[in-house]
Structures are given as structure tokens and as C-alpha cells.
Backbone as XML, in Angstrom:
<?xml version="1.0"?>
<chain id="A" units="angstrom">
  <residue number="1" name="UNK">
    <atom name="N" x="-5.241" y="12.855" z="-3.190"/>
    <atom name="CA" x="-4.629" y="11.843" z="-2.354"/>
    <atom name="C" x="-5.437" y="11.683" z="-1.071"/>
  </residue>
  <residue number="2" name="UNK">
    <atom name="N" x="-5.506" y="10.223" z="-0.401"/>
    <atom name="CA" x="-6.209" y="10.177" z="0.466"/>
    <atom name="C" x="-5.019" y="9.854" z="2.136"/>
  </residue>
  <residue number="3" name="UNK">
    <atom name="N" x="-5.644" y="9.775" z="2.831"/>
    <atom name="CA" x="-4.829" y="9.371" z="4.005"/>
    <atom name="C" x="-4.691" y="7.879" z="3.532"/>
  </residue>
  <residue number="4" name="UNK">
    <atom name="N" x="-5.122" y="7.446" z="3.614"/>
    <atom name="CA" x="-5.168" y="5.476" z="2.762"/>
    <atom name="C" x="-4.416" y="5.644" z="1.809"/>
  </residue>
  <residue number="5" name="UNK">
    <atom name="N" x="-4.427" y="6.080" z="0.576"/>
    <atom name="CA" x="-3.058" y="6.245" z="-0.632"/>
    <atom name="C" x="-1.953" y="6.367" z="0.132"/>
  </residue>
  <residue number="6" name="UNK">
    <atom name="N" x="-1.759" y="7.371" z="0.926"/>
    <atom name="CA" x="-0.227" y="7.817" z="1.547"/>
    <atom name="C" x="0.199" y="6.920" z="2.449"/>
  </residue>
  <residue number="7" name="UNK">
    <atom name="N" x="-0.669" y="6.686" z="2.743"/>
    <atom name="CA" x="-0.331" y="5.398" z="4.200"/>
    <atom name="C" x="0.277" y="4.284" z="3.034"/>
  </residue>
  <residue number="8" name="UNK">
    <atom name="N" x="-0.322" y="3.787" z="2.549"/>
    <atom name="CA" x="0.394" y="2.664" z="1.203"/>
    <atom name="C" x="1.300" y="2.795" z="1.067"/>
  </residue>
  <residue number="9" name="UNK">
    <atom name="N" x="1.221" y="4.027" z="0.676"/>
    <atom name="CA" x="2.059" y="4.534" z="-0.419"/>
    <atom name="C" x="3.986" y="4.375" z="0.623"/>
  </residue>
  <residue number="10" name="UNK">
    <atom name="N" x="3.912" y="4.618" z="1.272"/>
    <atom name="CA" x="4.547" y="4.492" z="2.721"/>
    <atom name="C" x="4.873" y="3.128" z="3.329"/>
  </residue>
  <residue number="11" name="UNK">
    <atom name="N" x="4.214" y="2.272" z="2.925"/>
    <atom name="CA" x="4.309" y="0.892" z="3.325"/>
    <atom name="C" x="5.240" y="-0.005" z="2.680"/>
  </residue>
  <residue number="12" name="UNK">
    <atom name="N" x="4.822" y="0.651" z="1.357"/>
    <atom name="CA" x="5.460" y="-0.441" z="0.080"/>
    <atom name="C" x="6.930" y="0.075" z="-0.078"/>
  </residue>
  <residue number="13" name="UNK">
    <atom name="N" x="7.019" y="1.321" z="0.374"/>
    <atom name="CA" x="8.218" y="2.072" z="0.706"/>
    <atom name="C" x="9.462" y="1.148" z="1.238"/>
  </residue>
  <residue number="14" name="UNK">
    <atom name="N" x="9.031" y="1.308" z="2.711"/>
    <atom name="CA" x="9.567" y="0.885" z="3.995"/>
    <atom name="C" x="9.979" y="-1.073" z="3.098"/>
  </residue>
  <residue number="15" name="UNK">
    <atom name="N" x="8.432" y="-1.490" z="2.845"/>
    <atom name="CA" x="8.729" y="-2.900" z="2.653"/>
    <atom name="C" x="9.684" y="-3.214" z="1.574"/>
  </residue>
  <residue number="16" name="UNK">
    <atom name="N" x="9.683" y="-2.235" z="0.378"/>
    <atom name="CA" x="10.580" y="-2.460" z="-1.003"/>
    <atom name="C" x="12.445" y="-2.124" z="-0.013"/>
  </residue>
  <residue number="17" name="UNK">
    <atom name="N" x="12.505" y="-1.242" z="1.088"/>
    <atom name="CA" x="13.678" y="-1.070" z="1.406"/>
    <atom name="C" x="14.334" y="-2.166" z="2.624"/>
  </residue>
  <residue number="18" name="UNK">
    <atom name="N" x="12.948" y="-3.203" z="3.079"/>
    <atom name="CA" x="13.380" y="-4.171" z="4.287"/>
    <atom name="C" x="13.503" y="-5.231" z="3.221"/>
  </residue>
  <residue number="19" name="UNK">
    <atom name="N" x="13.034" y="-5.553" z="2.095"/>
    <atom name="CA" x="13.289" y="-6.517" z="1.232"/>
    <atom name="C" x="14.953" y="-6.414" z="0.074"/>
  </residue>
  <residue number="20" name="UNK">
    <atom name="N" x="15.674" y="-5.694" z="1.260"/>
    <atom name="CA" x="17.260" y="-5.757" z="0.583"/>
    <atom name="C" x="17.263" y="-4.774" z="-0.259"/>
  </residue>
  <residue number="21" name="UNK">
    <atom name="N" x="16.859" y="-3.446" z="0.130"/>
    <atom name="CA" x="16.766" y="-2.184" z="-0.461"/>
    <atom name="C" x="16.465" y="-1.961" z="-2.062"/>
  </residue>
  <residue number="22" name="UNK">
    <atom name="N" x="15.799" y="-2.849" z="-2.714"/>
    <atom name="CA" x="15.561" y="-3.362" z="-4.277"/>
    <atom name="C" x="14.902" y="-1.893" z="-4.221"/>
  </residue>
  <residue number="23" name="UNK">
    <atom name="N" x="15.346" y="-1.796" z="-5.859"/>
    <atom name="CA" x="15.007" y="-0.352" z="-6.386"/>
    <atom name="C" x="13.034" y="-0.764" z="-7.074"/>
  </residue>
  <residue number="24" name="UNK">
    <atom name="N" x="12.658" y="0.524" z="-7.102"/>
    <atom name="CA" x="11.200" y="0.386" z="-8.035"/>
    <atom name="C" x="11.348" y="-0.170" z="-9.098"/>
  </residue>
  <residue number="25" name="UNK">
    <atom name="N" x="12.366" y="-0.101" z="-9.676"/>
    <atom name="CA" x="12.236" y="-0.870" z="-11.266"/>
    <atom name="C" x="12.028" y="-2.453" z="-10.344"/>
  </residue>
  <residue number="26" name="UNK">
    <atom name="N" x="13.042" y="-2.668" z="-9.646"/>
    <atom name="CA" x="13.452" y="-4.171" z="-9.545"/>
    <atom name="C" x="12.173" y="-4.845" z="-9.066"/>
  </residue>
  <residue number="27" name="UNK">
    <atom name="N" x="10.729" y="-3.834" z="-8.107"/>
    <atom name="CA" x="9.952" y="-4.227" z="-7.494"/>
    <atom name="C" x="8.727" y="-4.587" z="-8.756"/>
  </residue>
  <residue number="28" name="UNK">
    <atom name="N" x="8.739" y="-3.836" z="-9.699"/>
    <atom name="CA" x="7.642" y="-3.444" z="-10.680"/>
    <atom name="C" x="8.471" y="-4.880" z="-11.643"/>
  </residue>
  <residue number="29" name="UNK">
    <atom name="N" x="9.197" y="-4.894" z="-12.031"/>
    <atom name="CA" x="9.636" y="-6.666" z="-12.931"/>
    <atom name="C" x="9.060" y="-7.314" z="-11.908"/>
  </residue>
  <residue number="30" name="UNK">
    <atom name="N" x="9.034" y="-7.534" z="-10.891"/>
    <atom name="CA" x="8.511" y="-9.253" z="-10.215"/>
    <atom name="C" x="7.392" y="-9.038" z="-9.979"/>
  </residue>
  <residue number="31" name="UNK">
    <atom name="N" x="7.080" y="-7.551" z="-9.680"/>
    <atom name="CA" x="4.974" y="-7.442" z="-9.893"/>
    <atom name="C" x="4.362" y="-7.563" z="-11.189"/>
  </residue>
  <residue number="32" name="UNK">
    <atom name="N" x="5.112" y="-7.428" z="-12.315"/>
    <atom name="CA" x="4.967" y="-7.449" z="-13.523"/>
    <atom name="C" x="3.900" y="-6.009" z="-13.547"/>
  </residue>
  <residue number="33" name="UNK">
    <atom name="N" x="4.432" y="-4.875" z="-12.976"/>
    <atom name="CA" x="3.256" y="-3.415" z="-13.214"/>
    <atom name="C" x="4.770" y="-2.589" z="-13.737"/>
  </residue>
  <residue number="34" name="UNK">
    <atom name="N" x="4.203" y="-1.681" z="-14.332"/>
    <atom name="CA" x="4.991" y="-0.179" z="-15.092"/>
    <atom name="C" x="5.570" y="0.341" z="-14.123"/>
  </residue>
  <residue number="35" name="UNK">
    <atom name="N" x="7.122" y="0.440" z="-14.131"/>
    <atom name="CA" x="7.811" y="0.907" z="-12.864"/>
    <atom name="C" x="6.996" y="2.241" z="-12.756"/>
  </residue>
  <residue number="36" name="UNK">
    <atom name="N" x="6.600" y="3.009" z="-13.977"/>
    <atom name="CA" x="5.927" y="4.149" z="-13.178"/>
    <atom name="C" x="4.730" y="4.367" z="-12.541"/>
  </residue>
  <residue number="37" name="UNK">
    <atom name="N" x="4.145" y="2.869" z="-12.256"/>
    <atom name="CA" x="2.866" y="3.020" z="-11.690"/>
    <atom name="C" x="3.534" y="2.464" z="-10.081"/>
  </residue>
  <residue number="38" name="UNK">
    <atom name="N" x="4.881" y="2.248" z="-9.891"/>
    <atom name="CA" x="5.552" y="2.252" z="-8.559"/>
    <atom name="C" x="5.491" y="3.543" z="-7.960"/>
  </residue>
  <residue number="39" name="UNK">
    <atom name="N" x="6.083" y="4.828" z="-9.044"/>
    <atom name="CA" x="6.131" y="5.724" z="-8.568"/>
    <atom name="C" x="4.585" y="6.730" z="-8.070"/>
  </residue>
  <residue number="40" name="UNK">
    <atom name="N" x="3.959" y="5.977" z="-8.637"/>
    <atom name="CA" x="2.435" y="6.868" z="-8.348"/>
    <atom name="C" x="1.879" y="6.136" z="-7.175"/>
  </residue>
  <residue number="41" name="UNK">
    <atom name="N" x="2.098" y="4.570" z="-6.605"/>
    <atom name="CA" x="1.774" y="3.900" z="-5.342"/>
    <atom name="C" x="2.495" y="4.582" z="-4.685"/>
  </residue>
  <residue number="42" name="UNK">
    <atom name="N" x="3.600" y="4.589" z="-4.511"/>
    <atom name="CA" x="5.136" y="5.217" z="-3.296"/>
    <atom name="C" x="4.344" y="6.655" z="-2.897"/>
  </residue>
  <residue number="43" name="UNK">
    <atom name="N" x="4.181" y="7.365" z="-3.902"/>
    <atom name="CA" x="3.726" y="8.689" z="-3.760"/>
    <atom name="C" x="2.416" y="9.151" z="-3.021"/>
  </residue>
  <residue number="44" name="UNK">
    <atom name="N" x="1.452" y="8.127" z="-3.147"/>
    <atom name="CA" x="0.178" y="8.448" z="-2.652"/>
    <atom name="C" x="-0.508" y="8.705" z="-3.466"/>
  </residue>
  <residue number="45" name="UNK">
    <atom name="N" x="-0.271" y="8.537" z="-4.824"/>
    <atom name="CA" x="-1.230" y="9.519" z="-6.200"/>
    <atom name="C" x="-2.047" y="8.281" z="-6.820"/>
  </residue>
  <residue number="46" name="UNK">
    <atom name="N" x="-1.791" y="6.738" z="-6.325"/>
    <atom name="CA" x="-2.745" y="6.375" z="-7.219"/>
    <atom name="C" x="-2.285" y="4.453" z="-5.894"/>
  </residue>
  <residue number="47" name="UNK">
    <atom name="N" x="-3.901" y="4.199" z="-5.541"/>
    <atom name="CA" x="-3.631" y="3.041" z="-5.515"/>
    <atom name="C" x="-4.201" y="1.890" z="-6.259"/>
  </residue>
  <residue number="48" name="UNK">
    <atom name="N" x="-2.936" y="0.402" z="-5.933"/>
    <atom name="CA" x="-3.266" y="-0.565" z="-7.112"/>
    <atom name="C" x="-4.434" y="-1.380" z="-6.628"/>
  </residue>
  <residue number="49" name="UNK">
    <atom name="N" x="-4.748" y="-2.030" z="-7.684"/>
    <atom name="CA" x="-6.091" y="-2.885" z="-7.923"/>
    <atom name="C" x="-5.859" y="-3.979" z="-7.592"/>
  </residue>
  <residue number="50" name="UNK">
    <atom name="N" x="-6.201" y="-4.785" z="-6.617"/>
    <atom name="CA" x="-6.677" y="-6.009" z="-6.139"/>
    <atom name="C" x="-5.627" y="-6.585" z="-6.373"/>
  </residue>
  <residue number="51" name="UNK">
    <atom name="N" x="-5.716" y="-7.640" z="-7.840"/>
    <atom name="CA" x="-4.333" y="-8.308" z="-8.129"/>
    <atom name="C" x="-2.937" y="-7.725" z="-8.261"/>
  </residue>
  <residue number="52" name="UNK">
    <atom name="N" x="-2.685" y="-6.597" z="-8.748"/>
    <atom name="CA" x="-1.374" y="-5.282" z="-8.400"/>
    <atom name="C" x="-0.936" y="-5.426" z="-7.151"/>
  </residue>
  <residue number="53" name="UNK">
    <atom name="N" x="-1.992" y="-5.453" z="-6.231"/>
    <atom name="CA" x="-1.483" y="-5.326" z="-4.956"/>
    <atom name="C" x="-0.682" y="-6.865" z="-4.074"/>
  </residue>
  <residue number="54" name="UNK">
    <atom name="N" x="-1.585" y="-7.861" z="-4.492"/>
    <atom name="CA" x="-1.072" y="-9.158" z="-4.696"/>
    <atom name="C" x="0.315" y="-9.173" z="-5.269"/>
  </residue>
  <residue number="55" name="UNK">
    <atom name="N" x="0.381" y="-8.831" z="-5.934"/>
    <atom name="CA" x="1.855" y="-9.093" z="-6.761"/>
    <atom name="C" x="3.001" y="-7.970" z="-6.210"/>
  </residue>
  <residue number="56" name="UNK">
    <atom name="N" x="2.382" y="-6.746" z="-5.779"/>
    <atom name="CA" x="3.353" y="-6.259" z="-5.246"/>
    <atom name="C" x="3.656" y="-6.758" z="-3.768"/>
  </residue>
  <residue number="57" name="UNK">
    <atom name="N" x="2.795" y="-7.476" z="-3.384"/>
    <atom name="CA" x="3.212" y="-7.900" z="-2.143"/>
    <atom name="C" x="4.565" y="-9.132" z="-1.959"/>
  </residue>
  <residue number="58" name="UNK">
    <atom name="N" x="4.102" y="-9.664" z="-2.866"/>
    <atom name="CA" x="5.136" y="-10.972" z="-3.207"/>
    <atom name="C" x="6.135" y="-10.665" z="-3.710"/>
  </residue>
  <residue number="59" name="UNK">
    <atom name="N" x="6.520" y="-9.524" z="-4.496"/>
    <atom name="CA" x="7.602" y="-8.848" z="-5.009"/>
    <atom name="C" x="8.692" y="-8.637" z="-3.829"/>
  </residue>
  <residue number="60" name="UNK">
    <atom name="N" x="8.105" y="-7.838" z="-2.815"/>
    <atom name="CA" x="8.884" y="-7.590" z="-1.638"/>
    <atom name="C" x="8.394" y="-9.049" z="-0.343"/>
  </residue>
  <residue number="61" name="UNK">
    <atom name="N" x="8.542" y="-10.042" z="-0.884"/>
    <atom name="CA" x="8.580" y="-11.100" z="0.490"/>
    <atom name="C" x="7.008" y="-10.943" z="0.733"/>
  </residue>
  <residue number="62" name="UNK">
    <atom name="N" x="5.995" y="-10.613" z="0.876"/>
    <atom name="CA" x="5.111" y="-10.224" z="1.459"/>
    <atom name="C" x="3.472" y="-10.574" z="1.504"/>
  </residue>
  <residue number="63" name="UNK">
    <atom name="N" x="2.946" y="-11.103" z="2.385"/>
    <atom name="CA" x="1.381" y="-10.461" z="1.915"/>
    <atom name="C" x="0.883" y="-9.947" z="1.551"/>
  </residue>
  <residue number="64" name="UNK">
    <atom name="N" x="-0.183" y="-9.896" z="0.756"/>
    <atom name="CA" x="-1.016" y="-8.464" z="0.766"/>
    <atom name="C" x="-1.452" y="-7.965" z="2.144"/>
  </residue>
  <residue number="65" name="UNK">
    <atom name="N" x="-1.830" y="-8.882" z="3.352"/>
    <atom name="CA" x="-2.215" y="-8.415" z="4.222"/>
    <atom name="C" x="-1.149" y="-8.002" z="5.018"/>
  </residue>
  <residue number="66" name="UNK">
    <atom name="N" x="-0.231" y="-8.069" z="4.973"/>
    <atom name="CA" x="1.431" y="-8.078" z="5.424"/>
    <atom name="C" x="1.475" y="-6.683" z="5.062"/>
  </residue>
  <residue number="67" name="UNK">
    <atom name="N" x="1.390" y="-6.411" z="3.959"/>
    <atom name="CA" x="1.954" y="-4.708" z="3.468"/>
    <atom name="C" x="0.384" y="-3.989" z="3.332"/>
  </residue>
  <residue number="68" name="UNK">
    <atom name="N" x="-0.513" y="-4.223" z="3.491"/>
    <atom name="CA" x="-1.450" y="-3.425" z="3.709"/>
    <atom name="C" x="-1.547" y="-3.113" z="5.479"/>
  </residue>
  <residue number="69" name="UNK">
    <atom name="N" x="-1.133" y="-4.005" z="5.938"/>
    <atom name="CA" x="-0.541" y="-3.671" z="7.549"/>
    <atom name="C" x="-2.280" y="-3.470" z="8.129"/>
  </residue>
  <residue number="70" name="UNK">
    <atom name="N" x="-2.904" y="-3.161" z="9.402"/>
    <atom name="CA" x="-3.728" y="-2.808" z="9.661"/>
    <atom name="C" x="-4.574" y="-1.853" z="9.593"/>
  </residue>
  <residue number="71" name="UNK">
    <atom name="N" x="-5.001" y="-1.773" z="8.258"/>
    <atom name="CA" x="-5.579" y="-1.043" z="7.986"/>
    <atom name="C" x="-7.588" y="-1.292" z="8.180"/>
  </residue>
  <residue number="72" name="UNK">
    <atom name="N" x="-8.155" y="-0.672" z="8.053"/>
    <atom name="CA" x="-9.717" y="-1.499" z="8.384"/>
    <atom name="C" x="-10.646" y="-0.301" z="8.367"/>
  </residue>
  <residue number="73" name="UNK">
    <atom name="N" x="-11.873" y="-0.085" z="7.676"/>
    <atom name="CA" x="-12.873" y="0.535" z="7.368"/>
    <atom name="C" x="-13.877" y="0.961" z="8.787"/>
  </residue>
  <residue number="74" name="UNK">
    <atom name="N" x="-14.320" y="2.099" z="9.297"/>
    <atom name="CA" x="-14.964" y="2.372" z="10.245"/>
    <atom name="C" x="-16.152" y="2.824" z="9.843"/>
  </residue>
  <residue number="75" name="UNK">
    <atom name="N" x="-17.280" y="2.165" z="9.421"/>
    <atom name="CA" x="-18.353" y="2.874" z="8.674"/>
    <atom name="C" x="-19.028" y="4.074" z="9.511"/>
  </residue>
  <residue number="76" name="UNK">
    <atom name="N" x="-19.615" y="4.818" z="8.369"/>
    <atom name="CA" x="-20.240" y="6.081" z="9.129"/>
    <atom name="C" x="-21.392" y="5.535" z="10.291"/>
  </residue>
  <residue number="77" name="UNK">
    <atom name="N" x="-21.212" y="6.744" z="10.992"/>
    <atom name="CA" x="-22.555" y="6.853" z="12.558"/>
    <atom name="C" x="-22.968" y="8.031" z="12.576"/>
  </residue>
  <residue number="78" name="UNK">
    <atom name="N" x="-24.186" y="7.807" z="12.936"/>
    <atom name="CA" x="-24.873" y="9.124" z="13.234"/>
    <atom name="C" x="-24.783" y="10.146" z="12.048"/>
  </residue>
  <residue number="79" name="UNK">
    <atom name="N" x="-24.527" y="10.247" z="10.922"/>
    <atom name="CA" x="-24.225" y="11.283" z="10.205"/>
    <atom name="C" x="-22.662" y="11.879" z="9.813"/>
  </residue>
  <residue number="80" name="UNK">
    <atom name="N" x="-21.953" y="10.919" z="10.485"/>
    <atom name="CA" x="-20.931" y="11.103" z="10.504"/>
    <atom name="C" x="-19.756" y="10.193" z="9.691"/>
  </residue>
  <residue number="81" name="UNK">
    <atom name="N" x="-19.333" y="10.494" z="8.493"/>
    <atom name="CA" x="-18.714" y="10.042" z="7.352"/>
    <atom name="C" x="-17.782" y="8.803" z="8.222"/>
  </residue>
  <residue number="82" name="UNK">
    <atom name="N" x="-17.643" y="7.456" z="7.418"/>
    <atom name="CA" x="-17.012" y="6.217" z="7.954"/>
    <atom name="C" x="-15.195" y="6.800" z="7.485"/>
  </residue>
  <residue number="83" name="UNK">
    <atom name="N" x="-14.660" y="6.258" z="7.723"/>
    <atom name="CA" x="-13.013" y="6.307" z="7.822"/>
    <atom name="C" x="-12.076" y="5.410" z="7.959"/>
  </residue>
  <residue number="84" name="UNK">
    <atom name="N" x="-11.207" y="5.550" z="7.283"/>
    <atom name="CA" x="-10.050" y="4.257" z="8.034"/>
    <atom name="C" x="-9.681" y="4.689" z="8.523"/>
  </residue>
  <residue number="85" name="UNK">
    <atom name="N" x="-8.691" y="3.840" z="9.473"/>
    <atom name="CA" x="-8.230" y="3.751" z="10.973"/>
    <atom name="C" x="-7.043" y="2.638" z="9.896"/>
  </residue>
  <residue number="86" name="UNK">
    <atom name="N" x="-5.857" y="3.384" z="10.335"/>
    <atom name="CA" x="-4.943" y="3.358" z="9.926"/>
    <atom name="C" x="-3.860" y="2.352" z="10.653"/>
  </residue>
  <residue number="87" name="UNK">
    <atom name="N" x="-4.420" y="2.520" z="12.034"/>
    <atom name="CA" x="-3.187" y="1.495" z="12.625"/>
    <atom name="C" x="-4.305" y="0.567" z="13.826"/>
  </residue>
  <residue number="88" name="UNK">
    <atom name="N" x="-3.015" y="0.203" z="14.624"/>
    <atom name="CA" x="-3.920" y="-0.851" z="15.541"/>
    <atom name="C" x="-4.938" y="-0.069" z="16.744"/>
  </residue>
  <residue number="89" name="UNK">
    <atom name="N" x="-4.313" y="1.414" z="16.623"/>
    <atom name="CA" x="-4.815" y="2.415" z="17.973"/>
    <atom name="C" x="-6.217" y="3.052" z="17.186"/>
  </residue>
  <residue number="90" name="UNK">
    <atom name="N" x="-7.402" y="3.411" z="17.794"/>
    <atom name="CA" x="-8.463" y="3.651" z="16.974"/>
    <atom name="C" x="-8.736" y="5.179" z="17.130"/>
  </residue>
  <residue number="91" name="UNK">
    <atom name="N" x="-7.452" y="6.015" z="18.533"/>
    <atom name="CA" x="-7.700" y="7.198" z="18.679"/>
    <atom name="C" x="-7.016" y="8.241" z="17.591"/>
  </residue>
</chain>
């Protein structure tokens, strides 16, 4: 699991419970994905692919950029491995 999986994984959470508390099954029928590939996003153990993520966004009201929230790539410097930066604060 990465800090990026869990952070998701956390998002779609929060968003599946502000979208009128709809259960994973109910989110995975309107994404058209395997409710148990809900439970492996929620968890942090596996994230979805491009269009998955599209569809789970719209499932719960949403963007993709909406439920991926601010997330954004910090490439490596100096020798020093790149990272996401998870929210709007970069410390």
C-alpha cells in the first residue's frame, strides 16, 4: 500500500458516505466495477484505472478531480525520490 492508495482509498470513503451514505454494493452497480474491487479501493490495497475511477466518481455525485481531491506529483531533486503531496499544504 502506498500513501496515494490510502489517501483514495479514504476519499471514496468519506465521498460514498456524503453521497447519502450508499453502501459499496450500491457504489460498484452505478460504477459498473465488482463490489469487491470497492473493497480493495476503500482499503488502500489496490487503485482503479483511469476509466474505474471516472465512473466511480459519478457514482457518488462527483469528479474524478473532485474525489481525487488535491493530489499532485513532486518529481525527484537532487537524488532525492519525487512524491505526492497529498493535500493543498506542501509541508
Amino acid at each position: 500500500m502506498s500513501d496515494l492508495t490510502e489517501a483514495f482509498g479514504e476519499r471514496l470513503i468519506v465521498a460514498r458516505f456524503n453521497c447519502g451514505r450508499i453502501t459499496q454494493e450500491t457504489v460498484a452497480e452505478r460504477a459498473e466495477v465488482h463490489r469487491t474491487q470497492m473493497t480493495l479501493y476503500e482499503s488502500g490495497r489496490r487503485m482503479p484505472m483511469l476509466e474505474s475511477l471516472v465512473r466511480l466518481a459519478g457514482a457518488v455525485d462527483l469528479t474524478a478531480g473532485e474525489l481525487l481531491g488535491p493530489i499532485r506529483w513532486m518529481p525527484a531533486v537532487r537524488g532525492e525520490p519525487g512524491l505526492f503531496i497529498l493535500t493543498e499544504d506542501e509541508s
